[in-house]
C-alpha positions as CSV (number, residue, x, y, z in Angstrom):
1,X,40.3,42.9,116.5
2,X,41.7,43.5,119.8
3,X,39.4,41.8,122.7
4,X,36.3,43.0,123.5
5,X,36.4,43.8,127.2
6,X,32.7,44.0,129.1
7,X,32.9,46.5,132.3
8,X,30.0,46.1,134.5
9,X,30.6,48.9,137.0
10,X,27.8,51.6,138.4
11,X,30.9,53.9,139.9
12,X,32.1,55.9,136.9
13,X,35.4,57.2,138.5
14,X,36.2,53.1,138.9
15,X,34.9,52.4,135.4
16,X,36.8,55.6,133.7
17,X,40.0,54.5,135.4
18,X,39.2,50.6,134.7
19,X,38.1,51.4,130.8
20,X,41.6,53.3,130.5
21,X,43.6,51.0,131.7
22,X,42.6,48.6,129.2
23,X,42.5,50.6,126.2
24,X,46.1,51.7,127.1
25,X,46.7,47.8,126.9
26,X,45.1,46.8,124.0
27,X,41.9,45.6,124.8
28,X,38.0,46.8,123.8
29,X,36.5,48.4,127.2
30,X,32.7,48.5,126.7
31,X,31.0,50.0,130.0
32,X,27.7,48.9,131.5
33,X,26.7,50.4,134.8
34,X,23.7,48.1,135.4
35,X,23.1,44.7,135.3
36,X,20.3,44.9,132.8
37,X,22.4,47.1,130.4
38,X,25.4,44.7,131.0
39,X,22.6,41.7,129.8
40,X,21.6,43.7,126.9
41,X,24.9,44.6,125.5
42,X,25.9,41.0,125.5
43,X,22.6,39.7,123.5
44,X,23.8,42.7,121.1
45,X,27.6,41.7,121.0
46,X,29.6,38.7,122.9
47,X,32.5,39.8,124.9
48,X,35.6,37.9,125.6
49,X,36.1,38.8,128.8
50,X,33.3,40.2,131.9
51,X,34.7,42.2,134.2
52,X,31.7,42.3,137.4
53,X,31.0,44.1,139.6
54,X,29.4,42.6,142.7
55,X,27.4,45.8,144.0
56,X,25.4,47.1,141.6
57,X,21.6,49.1,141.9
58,X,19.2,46.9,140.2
59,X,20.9,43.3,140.7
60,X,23.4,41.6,143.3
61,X,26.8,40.8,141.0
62,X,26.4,37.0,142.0
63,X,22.5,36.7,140.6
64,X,24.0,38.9,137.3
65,X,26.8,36.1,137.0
66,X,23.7,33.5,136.7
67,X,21.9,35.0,134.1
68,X,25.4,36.3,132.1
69,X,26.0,32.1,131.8
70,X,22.4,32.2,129.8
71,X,23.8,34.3,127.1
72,X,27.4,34.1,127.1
73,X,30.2,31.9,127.9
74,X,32.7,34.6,128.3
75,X,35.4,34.2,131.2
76,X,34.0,36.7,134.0
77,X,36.4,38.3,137.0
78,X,34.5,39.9,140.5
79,X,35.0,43.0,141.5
80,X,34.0,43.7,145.4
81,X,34.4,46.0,147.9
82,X,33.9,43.2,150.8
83,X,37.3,41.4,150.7
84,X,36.3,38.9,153.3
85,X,37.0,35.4,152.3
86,X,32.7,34.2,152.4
87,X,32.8,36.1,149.6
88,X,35.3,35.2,147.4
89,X,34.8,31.5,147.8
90,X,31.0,32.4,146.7
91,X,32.5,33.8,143.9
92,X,35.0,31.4,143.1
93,X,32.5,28.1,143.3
94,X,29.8,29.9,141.7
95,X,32.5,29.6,138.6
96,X,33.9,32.7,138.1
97,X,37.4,32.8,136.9
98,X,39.1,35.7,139.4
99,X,38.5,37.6,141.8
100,X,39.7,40.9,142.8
101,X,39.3,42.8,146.0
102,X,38.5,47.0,145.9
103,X,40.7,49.2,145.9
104,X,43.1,47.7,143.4
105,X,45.5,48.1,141.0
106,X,44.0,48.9,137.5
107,X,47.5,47.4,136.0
108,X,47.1,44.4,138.5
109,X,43.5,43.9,137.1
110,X,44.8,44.2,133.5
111,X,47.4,41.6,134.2
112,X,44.5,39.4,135.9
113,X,42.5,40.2,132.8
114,X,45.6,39.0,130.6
115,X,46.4,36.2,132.5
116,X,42.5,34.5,132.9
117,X,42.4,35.0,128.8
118,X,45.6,33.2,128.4
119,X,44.5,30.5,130.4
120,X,40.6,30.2,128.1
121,X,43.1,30.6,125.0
122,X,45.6,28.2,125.7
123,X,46.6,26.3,122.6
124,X,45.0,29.2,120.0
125,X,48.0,31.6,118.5
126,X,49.9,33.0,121.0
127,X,50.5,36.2,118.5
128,X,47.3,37.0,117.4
129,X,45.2,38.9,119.4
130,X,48.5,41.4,119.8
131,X,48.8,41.8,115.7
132,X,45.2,42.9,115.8
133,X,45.4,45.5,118.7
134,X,45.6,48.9,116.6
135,X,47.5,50.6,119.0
136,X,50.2,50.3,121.8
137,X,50.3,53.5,124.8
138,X,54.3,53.8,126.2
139,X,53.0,56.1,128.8
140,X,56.4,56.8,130.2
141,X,58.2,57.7,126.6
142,X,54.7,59.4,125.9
143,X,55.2,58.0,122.7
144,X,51.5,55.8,120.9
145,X,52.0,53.2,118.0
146,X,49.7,52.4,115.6
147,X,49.1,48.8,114.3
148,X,53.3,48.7,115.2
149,X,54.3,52.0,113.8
150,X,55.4,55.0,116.2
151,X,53.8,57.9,115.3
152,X,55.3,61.1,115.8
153,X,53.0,63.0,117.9
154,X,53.2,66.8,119.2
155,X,52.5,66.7,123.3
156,X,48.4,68.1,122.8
157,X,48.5,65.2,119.7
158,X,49.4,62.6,122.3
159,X,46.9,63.5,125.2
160,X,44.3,63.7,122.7
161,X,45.3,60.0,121.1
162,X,45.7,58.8,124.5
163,X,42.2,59.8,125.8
164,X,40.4,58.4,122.8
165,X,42.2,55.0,123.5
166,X,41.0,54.9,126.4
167,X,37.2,55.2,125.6
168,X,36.4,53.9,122.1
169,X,33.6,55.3,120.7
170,X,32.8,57.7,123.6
171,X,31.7,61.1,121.8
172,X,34.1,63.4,123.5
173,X,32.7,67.4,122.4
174,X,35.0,69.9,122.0
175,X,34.6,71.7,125.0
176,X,35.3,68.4,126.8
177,X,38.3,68.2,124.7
178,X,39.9,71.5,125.5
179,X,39.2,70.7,129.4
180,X,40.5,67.3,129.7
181,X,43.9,68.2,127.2
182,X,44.7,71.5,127.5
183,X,46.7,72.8,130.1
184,X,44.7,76.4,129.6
185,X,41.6,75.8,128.2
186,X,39.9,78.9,128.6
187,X,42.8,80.0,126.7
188,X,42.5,78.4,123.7
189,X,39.6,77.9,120.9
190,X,37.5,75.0,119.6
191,X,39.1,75.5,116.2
192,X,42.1,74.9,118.0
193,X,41.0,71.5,119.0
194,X,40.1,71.2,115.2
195,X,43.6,71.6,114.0
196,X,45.1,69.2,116.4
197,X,42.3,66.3,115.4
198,X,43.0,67.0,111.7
199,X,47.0,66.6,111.8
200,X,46.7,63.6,113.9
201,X,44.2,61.9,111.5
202,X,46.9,62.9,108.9
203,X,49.6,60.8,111.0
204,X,47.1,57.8,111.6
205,X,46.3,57.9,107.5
206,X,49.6,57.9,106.8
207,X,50.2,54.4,108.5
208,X,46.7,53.1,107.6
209,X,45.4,54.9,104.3
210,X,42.0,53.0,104.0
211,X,41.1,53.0,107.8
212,X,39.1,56.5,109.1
213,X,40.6,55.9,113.2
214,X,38.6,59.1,114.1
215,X,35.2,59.8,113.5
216,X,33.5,63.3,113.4
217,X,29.8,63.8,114.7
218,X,28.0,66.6,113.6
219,X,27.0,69.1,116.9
220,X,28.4,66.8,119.0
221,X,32.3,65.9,118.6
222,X,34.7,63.3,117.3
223,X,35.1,59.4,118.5
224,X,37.9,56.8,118.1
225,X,36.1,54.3,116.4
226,X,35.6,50.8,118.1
227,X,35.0,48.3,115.0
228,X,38.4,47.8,114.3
């Protein structure tokens, strides 16, 4: 199972671009936008990884770091928009593992993510965590493979695999689906959407038979699932 990523982040353009990021690089991004939800979701499900944000509505990021250590002894990297050095040594001697000043990279934060895991991991398999990742996002070859096979994907097959990885288990309707994929989506018909999710199951079932990748909700849309 590819590593489970907690994002506690109230902006949702930051946590959209953060949450693809690391889907397109193999990890699990879970998003919490409060500090309560973030506390919650960890009782629920430990994480390998927090990613924190220090300004968030209902609790400073540095009193959130204090209680995550009650329930969880996940690695956790600061996110801030104050770059001032007070508050990265606060960070850093509270016990945080990074720190990473706003605006920023989302491939520099992935490599930060990579990088802090490595060093919590040292001496475990260095292979294993990328056998279980289920897929792999060339963005420049537009090309997606699953569990190590390419798939052959049409361009509208590729968006739509593409946006899935980058929010596991986010119900995406069809309607969203058209707008977000499509170059003309008032053109073109929810059946349409339909067709495309049905071949591209096809091409996932043909690597992995016994695994359903895409799940269907009934009124509401289709999810990539995130239990892998």
């Amino acid at each position: 199972m590819p590593p489970r990523i907690l994002l506690v982040e109230d902006e949702a353009a930051i946590a959209d671009t953060v949450a693809y990021a690391l889907g397109s690089d193999g990890f699990l991004p879970v998003w919490c936008a409060t500090g309560a939800a973030a506390l919650q979701a960890l009782r629920q499900e430990p994480a390998d990884l927090v990613i924190l944000d220090v300004g968030l509505p209902d609790i400073n990021g540095f009193e959130l770091f204090r209680r995550l250590a009650d329930v969880s002894s996940a690695p956790v990297i600061f996110l801030t928009a104050r770059s001032d050095e007070i508050d990265r040594v606060v960070g850093l001697e509270l016990g945080a593992d990074d720190y990473v000043a706003k605006p920023f990279s989302p491939r520099e934060l992935t490599a930060r993510v990579r990088s802090v895991l490595r060093r919590v991991n040292r001496g475990a398999a260095p292979t294993a965590a990328v056998e279980a990742v289920p897929f792999a996002v060339d963005e420049e070859k537009m090309r997606v493979a699953y569990f190590g096979q390419p798939l052959e994907l049409s361009r509208y097959e590729y968006r739509l695999l593409k946006l899935f990885i980058g929010r596991p288990g986010r119900v995406f309707s069809r309607d969203e689906l058209l707008e977000r994929v499509w170059d003309e989506p008032d053109a073109s018909f929810d059946r349409t959407v339909d067709a495309h999710i049905k071949t591209l199951r096809a091409k996932l079932k043909a690597v992995r038979p016994e695994l359903d990748a895409i799940k269907t909700l009934r009124g509401s849309g289709y999810a990539l699932r995130d239990d892998w």
